[in-house]
Biotite code that builds the C-alpha atoms (Angstrom):
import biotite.structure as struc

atoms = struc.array([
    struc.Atom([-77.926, 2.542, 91.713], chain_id="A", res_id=1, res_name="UNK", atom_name="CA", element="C"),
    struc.Atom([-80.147, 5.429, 90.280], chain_id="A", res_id=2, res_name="UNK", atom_name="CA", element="C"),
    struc.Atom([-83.732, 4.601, 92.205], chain_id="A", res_id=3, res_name="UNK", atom_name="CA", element="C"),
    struc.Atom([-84.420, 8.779, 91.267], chain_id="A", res_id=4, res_name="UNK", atom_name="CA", element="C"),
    struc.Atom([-84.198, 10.201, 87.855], chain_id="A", res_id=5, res_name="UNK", atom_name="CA", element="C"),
    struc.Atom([-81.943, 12.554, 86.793], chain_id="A", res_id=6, res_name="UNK", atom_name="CA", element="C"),
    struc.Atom([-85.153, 15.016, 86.452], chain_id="A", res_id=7, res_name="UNK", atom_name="CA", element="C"),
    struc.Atom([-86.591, 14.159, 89.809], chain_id="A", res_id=8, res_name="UNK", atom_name="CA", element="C"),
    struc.Atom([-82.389, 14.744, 91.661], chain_id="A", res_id=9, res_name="UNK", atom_name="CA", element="C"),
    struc.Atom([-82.801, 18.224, 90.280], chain_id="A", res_id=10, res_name="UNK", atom_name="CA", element="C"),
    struc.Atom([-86.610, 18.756, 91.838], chain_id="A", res_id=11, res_name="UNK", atom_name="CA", element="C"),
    struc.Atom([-85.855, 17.277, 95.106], chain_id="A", res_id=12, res_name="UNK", atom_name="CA", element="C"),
    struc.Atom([-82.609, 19.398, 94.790], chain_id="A", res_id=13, res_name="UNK", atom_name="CA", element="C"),
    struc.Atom([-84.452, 22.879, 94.091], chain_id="A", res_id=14, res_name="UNK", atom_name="CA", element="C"),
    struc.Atom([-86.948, 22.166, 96.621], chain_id="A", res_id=15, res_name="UNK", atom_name="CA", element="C"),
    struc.Atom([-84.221, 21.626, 99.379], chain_id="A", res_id=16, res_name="UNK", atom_name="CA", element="C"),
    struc.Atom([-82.856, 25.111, 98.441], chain_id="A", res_id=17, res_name="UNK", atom_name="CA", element="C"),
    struc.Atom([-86.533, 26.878, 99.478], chain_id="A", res_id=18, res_name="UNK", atom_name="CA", element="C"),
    struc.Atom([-87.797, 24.282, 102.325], chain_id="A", res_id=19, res_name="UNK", atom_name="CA", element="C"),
    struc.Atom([-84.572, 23.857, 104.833], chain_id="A", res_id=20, res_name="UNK", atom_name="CA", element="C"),
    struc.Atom([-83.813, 27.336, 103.782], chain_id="A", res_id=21, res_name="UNK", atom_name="CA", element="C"),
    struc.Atom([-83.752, 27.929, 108.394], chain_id="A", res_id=22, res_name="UNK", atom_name="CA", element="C"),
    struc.Atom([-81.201, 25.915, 108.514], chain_id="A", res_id=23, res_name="UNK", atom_name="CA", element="C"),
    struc.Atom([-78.367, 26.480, 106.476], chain_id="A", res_id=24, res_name="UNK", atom_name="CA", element="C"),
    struc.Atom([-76.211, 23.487, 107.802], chain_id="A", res_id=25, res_name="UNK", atom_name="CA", element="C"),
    struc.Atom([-78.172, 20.279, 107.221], chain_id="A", res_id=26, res_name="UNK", atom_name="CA", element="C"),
    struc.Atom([-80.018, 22.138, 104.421], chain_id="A", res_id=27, res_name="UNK", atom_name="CA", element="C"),
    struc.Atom([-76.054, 22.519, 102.878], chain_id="A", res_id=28, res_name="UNK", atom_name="CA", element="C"),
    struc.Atom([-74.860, 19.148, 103.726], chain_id="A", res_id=29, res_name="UNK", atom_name="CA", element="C"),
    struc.Atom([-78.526, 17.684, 102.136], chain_id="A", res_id=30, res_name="UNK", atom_name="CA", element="C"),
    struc.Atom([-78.156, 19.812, 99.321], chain_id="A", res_id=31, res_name="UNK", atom_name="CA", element="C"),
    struc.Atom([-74.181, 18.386, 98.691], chain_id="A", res_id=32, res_name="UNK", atom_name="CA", element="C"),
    struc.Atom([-75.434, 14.878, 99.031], chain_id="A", res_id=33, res_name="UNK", atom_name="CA", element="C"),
    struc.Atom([-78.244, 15.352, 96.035], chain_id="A", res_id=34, res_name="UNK", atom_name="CA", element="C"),
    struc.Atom([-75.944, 17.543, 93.908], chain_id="A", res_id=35, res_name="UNK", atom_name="CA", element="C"),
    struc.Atom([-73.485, 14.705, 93.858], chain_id="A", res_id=36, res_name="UNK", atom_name="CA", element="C"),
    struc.Atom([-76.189, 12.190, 92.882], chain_id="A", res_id=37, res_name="UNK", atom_name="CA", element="C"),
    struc.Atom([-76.623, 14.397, 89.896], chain_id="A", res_id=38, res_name="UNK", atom_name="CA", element="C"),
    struc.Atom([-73.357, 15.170, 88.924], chain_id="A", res_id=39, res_name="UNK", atom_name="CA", element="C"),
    struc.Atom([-72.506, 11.247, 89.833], chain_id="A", res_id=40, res_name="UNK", atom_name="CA", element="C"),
    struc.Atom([-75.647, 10.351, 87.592], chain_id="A", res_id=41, res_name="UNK", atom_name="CA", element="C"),
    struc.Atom([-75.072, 7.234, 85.283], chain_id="A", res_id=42, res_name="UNK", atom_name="CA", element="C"),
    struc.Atom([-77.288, 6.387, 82.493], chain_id="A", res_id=43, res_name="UNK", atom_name="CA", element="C"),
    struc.Atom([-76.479, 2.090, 82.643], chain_id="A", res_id=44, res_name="UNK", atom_name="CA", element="C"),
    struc.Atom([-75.637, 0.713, 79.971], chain_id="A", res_id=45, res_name="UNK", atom_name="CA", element="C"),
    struc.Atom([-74.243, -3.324, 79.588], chain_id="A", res_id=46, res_name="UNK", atom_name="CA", element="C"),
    struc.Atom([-72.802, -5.380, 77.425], chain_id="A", res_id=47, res_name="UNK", atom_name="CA", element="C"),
    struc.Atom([-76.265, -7.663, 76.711], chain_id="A", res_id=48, res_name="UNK", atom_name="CA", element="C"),
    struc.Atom([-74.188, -9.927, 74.990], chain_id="A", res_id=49, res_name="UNK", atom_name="CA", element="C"),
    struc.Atom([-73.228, -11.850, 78.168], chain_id="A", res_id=50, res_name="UNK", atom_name="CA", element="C"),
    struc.Atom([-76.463, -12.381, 80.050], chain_id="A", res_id=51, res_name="UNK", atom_name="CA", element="C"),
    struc.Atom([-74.634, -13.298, 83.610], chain_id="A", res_id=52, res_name="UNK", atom_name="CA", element="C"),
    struc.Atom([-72.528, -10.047, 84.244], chain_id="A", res_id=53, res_name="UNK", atom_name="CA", element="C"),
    struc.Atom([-74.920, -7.383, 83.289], chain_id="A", res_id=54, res_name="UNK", atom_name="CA", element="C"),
    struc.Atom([-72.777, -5.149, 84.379], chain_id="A", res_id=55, res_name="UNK", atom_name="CA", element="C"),
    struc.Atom([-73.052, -1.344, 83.351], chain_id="A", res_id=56, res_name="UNK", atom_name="CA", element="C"),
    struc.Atom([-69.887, -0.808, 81.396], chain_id="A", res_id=57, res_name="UNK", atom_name="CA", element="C"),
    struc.Atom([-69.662, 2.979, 82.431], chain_id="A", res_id=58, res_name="UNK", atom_name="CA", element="C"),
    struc.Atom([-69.999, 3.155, 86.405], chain_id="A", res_id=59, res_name="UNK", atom_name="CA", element="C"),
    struc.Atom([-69.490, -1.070, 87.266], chain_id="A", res_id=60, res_name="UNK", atom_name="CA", element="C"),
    struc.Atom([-72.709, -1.253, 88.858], chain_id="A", res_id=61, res_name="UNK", atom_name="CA", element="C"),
    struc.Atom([-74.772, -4.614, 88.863], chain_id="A", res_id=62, res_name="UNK", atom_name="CA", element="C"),
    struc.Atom([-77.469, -3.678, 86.495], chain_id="A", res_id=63, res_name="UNK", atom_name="CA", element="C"),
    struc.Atom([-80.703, -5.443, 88.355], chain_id="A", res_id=64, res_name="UNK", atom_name="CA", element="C"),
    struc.Atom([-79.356, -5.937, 91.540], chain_id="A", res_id=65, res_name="UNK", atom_name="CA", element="C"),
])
């Protein structure tokens, strides 16, 4: 499920580098999280052909649910 943008990962990802910059553990472990969000990132796409399994063909995920 993307509920962030690709473009908005990488904002909230540069700002974690300068504001949790005192504490380099949950700052890193935050910063690991987001980074794989981006790098996990799928654009959805489905077949639209069949209506009832909108289903992105690229990552599986329920497209709308």
């Amino acid at each position: 499920m993307n509920d962030f943008t690709k473009e908005e990962l990488q904002q909230i990802r540069g700002g974690l580098d300068w504001w949790l910059d005192n504490d380099w553990h949950s700052s890193h472990v935050l910063v690991q999280k987001i980074q794989s969000m981006i790098d996990n990132y799928c654009e959805h796409e489905c077949n639209h052909e069949n209506i009832d399994t909108n289903i992105c063909y690229k990552c599986g995920w329920g497209i709308g649910r």
